[in-house]
C-alpha positions in Angstrom: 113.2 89.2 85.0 110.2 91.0 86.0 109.6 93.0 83.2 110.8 92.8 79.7 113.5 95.5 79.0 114.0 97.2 76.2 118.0 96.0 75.9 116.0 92.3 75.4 113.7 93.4 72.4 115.9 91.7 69.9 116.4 88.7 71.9 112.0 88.9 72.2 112.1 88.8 68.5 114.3 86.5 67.8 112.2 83.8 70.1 108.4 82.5 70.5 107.8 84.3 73.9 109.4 85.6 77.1 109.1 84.2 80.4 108.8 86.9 83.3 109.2 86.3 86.9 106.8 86.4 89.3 107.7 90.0 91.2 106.1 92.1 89.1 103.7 95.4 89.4 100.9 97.2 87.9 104.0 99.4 86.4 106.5 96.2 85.0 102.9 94.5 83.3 102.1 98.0 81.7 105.9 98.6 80.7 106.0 95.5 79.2 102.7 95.3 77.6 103.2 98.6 75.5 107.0 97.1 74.7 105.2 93.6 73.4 103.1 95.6 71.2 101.1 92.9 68.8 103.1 90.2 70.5 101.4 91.0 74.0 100.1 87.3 74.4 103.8 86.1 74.0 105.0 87.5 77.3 104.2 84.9 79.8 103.8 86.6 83.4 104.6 84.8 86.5 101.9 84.0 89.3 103.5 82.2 92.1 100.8 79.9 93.6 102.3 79.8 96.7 102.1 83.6 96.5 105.7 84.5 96.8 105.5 88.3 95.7 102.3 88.1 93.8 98.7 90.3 94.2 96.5 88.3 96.3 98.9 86.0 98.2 98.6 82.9 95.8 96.7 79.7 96.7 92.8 80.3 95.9 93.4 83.9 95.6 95.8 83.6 93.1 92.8 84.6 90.3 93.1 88.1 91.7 97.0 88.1 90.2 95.4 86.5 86.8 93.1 89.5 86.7 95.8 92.1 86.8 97.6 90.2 84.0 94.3 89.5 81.9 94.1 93.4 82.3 97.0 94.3 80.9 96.4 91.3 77.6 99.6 89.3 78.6 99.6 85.4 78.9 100.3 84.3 82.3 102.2 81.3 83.4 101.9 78.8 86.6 104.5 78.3 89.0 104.5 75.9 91.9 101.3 74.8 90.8 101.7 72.0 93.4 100.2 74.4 96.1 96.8 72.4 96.3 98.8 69.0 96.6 101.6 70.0 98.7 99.7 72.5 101.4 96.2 71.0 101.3 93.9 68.0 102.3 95.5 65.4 100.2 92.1 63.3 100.8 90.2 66.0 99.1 93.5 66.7 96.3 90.9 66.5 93.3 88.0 68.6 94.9 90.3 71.3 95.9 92.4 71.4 92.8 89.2 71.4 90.9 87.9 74.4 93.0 92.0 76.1 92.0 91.3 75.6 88.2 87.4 76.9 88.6 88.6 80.2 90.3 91.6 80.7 87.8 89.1 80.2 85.1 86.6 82.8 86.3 88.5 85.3 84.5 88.1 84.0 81.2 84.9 83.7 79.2 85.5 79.7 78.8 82.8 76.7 79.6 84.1 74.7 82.1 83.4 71.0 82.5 85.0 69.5 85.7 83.1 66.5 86.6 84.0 66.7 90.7 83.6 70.3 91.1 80.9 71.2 94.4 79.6 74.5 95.7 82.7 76.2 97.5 
């Protein structure tokens, strides 16, 4: 599901949150956004990291799919959060995952404390 129809609403408040795919628009985040009303944070939106129909073709651009979420006050969920294991440097696996989390976490106003983070 990339956006939460209407049809679902009573199954949405029947439950703790929906999960929504990850081929989703400016239009599908705004649709469901005004549907969630209050419960906005308890639709979980998609971002494939391997980029898979998301803004910003995934990997270390996949912050630019977080932003259009953050926009729109939805909660966002991970998937194939392996990327950095599975398509990188697997001698450089903690640097480069650290360097994934630190550009996800851009968007939020949260200090960050990751010991074996460099300059990028």
């Amino acid at each position: 599901m990339f956006s939460m129809p209407l049809c679902h609403s009573m199954f949405f408040t029947a439950c703790d949150g929906i999960f929504l795919n990850y081929t989703w628009s400016d239009l599908t985040l705004a649709n469901s956004s005004h549907k969630a009303g209050t419960r906005r944070y308890d639709v979980f939106v998609g971002i494939d990291v391997f980029g898979r129909g998301c803004p910003g073709g995934g990997g270390f651009n996949s912050k630019e799919a977080l932003a259009k979420i953050k926009h729109h006050n939805l909660s966002a969920a991970l998937f194939a959060s392996g990327w950095v294991f599975e398509t990188q440097d697997k001698e450089k696996f903690t640097e480069l995952q650290d360097k994934s989390m630190f550009l996800l976490c851009l968007n939020f106003d949260i200090e960050l404390n990751i010991m074996s983070l460099k300059v990028f």
